[in-house]
DODO-890544 format. One record per residue (C-alpha): residue in three letters; x, y, z. Coordinates in pm, whole numbers, plus 50000, padded with zeros to 5 digits. Last residue first. Layout:
BEGIN
SEDREN  type      X      Y      Z
SEDREN   ALA      X      Y      Z
...
This chain:
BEGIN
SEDREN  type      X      Y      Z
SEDREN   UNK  49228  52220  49353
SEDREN   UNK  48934  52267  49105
SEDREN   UNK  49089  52473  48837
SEDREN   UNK  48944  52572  48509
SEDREN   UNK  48606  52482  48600
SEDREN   UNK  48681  52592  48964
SEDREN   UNK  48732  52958  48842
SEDREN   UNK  49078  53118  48915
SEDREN   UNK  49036  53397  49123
SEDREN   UNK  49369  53587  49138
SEDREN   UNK  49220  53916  49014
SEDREN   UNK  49340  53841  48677
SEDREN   UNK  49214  53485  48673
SEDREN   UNK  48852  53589  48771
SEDREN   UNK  48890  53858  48395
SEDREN   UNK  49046  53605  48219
SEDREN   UNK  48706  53360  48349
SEDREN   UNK  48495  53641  48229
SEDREN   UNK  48662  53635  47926
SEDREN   UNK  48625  53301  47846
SEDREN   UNK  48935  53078  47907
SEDREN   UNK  48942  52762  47707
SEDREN   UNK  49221  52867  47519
SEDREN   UNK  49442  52810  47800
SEDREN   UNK  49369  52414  47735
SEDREN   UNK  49612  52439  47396
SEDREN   UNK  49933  52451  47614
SEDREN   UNK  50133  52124  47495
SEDREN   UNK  50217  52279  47183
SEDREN   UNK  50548  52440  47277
SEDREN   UNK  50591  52297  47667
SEDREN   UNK  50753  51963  47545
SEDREN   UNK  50686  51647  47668
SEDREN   UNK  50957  51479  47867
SEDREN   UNK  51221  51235  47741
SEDREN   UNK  51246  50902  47920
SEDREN   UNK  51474  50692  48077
SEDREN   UNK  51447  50820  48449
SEDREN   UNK  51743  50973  48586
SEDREN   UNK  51954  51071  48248
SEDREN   UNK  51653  51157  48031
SEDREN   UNK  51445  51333  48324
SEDREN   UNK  51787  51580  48387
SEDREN   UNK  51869  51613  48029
SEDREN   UNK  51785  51958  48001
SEDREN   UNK  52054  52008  48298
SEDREN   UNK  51853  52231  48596
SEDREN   UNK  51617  52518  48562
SEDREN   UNK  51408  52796  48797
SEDREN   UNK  51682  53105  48810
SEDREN   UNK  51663  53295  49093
SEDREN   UNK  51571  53657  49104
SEDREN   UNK  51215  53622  49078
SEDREN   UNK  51180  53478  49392
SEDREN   UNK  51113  53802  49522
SEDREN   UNK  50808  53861  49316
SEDREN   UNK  50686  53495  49478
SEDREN   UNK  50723  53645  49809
SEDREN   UNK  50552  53976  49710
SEDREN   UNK  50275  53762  49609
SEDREN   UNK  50093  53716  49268
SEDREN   UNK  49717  53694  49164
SEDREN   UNK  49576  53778  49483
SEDREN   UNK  49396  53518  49626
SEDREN   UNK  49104  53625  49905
SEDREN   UNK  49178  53980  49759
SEDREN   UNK  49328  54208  50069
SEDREN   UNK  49656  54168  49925
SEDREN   UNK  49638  54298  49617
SEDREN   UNK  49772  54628  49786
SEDREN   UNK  50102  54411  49900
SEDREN   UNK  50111  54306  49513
SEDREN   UNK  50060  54605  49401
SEDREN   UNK  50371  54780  49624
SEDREN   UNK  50551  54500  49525
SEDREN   UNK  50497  54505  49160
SEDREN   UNK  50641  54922  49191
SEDREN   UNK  50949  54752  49353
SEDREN   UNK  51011  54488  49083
SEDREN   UNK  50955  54779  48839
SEDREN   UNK  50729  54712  48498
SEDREN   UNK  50789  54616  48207
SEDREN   UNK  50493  54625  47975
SEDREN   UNK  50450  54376  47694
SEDREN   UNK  50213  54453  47393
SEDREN   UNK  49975  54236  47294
SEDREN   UNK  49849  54030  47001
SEDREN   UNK  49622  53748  47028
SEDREN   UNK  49635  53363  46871
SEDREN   UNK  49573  53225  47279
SEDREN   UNK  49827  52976  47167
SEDREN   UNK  50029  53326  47078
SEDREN   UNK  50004  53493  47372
SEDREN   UNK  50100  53190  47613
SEDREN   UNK  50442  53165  47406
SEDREN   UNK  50508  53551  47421
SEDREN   UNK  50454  53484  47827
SEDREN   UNK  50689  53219  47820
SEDREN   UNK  50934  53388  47601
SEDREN   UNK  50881  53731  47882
SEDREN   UNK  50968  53492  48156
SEDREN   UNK  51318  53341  48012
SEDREN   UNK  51226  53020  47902
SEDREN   UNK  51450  52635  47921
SEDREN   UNK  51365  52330  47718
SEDREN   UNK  51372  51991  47768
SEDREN   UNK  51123  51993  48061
SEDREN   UNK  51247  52027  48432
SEDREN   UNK  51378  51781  48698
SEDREN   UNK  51606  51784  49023
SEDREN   UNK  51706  51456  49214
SEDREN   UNK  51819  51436  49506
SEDREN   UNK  51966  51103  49637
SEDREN   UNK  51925  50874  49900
SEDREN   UNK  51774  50545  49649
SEDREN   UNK  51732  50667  49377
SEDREN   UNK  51998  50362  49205
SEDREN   UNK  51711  50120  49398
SEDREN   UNK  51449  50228  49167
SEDREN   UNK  51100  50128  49312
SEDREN   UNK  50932  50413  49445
SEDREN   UNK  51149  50682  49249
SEDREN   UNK  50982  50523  48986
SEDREN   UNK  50651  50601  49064
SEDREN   UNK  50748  50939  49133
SEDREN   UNK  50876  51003  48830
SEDREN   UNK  50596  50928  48631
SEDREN   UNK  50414  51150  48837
SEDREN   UNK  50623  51458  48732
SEDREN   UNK  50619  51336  48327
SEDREN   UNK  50206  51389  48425
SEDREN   UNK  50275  51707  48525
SEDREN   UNK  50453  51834  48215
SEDREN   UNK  50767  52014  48291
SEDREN   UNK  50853  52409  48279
SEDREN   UNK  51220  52510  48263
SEDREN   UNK  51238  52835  48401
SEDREN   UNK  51480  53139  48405
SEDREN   UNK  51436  53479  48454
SEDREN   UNK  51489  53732  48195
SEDREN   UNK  51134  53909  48228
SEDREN   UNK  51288  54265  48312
SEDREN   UNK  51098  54353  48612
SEDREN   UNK  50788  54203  48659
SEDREN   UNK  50600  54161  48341
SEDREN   UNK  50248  54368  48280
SEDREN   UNK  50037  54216  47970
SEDREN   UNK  49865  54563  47778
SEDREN   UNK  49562  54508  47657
SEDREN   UNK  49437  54310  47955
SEDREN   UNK  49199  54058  47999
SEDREN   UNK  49306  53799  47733
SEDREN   UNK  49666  53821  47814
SEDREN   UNK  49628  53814  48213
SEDREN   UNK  49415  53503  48209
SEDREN   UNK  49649  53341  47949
SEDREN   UNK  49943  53399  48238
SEDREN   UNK  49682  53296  48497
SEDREN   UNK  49606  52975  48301
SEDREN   UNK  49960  52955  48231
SEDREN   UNK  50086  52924  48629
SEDREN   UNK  49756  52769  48824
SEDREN   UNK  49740  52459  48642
SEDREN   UNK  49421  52310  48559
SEDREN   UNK  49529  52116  48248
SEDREN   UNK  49892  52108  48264
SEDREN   UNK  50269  52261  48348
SEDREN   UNK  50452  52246  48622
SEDREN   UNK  50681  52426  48793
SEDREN   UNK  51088  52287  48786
SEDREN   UNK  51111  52028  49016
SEDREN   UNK  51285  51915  49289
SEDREN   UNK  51265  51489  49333
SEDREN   UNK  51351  51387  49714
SEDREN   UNK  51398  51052  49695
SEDREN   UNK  51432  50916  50068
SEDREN   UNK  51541  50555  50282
SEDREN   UNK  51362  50638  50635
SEDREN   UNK  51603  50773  50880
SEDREN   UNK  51405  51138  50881
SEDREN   UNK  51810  51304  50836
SEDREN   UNK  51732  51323  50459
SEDREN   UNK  51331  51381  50547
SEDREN   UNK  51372  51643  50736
SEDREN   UNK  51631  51761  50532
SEDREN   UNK  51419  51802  50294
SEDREN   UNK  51106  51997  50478
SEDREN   UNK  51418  52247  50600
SEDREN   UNK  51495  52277  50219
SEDREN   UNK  51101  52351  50113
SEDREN   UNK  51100  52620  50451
SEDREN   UNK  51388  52839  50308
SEDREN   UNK  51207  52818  49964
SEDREN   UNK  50911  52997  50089
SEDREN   UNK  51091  53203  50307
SEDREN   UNK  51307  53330  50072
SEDREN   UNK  51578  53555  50291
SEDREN   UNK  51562  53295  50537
SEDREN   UNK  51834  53073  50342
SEDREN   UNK  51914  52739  50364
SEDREN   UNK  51777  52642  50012
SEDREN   UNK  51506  52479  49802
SEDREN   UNK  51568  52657  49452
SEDREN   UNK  51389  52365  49239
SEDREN   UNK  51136  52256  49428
SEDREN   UNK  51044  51961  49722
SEDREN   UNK  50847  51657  49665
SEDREN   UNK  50918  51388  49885
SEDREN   UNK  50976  50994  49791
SEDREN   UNK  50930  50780  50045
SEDREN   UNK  51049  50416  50041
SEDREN   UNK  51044  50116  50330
SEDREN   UNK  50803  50238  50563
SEDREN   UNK  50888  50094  50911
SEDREN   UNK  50561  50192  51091
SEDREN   UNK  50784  50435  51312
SEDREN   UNK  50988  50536  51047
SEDREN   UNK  50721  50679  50813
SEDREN   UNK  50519  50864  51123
SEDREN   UNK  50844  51031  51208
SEDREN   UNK  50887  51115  50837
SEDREN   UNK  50522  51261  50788
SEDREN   UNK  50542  51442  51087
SEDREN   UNK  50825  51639  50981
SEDREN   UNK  50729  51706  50594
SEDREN   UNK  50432  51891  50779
SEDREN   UNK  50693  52067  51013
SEDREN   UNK  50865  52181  50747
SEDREN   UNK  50622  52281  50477
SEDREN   UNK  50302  52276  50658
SEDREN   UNK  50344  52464  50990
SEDREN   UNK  50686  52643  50905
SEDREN   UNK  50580  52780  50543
SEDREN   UNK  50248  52893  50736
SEDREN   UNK  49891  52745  50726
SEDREN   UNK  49724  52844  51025
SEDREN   UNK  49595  53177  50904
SEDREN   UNK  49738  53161  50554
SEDREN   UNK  50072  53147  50378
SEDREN   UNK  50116  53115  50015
SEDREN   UNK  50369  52860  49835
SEDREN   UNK  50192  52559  50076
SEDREN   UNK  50327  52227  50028
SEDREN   UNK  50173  51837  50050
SEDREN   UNK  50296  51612  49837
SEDREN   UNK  50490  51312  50027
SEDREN   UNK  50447  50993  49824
SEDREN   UNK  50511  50701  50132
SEDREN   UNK  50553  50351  50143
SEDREN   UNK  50450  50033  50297
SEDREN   UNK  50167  50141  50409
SEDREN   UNK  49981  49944  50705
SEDREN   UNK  49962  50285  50941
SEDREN   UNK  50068  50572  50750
SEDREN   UNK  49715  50764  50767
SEDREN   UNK  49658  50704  51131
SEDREN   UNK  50000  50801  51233
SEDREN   UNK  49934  51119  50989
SEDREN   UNK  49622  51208  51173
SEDREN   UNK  49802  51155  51470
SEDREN   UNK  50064  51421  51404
SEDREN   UNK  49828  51685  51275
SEDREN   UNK  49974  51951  51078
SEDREN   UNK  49970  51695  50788
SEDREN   UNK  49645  51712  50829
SEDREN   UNK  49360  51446  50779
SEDREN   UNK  49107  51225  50585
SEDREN   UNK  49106  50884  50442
SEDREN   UNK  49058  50767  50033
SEDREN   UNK  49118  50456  49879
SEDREN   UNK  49207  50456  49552
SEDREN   UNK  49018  50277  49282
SEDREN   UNK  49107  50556  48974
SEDREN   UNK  48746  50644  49021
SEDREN   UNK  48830  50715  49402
SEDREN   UNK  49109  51009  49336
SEDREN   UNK  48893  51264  49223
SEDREN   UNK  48552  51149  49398
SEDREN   UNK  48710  51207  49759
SEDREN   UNK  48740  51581  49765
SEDREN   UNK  48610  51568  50139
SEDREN   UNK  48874  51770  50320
SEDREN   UNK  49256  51732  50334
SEDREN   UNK  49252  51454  50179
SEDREN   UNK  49536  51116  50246
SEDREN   UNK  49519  50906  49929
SEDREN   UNK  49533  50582  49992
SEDREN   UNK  49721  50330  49719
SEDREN   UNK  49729  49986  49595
SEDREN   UNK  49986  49963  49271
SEDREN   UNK  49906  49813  48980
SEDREN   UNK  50125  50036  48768
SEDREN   UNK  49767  50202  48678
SEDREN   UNK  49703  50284  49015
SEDREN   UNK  50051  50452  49076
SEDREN   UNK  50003  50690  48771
SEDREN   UNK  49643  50793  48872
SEDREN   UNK  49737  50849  49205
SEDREN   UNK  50019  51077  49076
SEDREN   UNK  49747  51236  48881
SEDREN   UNK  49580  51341  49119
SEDREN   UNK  49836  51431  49333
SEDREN   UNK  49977  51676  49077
SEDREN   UNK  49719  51894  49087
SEDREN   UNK  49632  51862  49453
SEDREN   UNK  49350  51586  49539
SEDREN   UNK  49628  51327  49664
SEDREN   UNK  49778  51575  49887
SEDREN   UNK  49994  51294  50069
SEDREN   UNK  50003  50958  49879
SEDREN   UNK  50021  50641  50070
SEDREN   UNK  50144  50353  49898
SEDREN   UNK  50000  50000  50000
């Protein structure tokens, strides 16, 4: 039995969906009752926080092994970088080793370091070594962001483009990314599960092809077959709207996020290849679903309210 940690979440889902069609039994741990996404795939579903050390006790108990998803990139009441991130990825090791789990493989991100001056990314390298010093044998897999029906990256990016006349870009648009498919992702995981050269290691991942910001944005533009005009715009000046954005229940970008900016988001092209045997799908003609924006839903997207038809997680 594998148990998979925010089995509902966008890649969850179809993690479960990979593992179930290897023949593999799996529970999906939920958050809240989202059950009917992972059951027609035949998992089994049970309920609980990762917050929640005996939640995650209850959830572990008779698995075998452990897909560790859940992560937070915006802080809520309750739901901090600490709380979830780290101390999340905490309870799910101590639960792993005490009911002898024999393989967990942890999702962390590309950028993960030991440094409080990105919070976000601070609290994704204190989740991993969590889990390298957790005594349980680890993958940790650090991905680029992904890419796929439902997303929350290109559908606000298309959301943006089809709302606006003029598409804003923070700062100059050079940074780095190196977007991979989410399904690619889940295949991953399931063979981080049974590969015994992953064994201990860290392993990062992208696409086979690397962006600057602005390409990405061109790129969303012209699936959507539209014509705009790019408009740079200060780092600081995005902060200040970002901070005002605020008081939406999801504002379309944070000033954590706008920070993050300055680090490049890619690793070796042939990162999947070399670990994994396969090459990933491409980004160029892989983003057709943004087209199913309306203009209403552009308009949602914009403020940071993606609707649920677009994305349900």
């Amino acid at each position: 039995m594998i148990l998979v940690t925010g089995a509902a979440g966008f890649l969850g889902r179809h993690v479960v969906k990979v593992l179930r069609q290897a023949g593999h039994p799996v529970r999906a741990l939920l958050h809240s009752g989202r059950a009917e996404v992972v059951t027609p795939y035949g998992a089994e579903p049970c309920y609980g926080d990762v917050r929640d050390i005996a939640a995650v006790r209850q959830a572990v108990a008779g698995t075998d092994a452990v897909v560790h998803l859940v992560s937070t990139i915006r802080e809520k009441s309750g739901a901090t970088f600490q709380s979830v991130n780290h101390q999340g990825t905490a309870n799910v090791v101590a639960a792993a080793r005490e009911a002898g789990v024999r393989r967990l493989v942890h999702l962390s991100v590309i950028g993960a370091q030991d440094s409080p001056r990105y919070p976000y990314l601070h609290s994704k390298w204190q989740g991993e070594q969590a889990v390298v010093q957790g005594g349980v044998p680890y993958t940790v897999l650090r991905p680029s962001f992904l890419f796929g029906e439902g997303d929350g990256f290109f559908n606000l990016l298309a959301g943006m483009a089809k709302a606006l006349p003029l598409v804003p870009i923070a700062g100059p648009g050079k940074a780095q990314f190196q977007p991979i498919w989410v399904e690619d992702v889940a295949r991953c995981v399931e063979q981080a599960l049974s590969s015994d050269r992953l064994v201990n290691q860290t392993i990062e991942i992208g696409g086979p092809h690397q962006f600057t910001y602005n390409e990405l944005m061109d790129l969303v533009v012209a699936t959507l077959g539209a014509r705009r005009l790019k408009v740079h715009v200060p780092l600081p000046f995005m902060g200040l709207l970002a901070t005002i954005m605020g008081v939406l229940p999801r504002s379309p970008v944070t000033r954590q996020q706008l920070a993050m900016l300055a680090i490049d988001d890619v690793t070796g092209l042939d990162s999947v290849e070399r670990h994994f045997g396969f090459q990933p799908r491409p980004l160029r003609g892989s983003l057709d679903y943004v087209r199913r924006l309306t203009y209403l839903d552009a308009v949602k997207a914009t403020l940071g309210a993606l609707p649920k038809h677009i994305r349900d997680h």
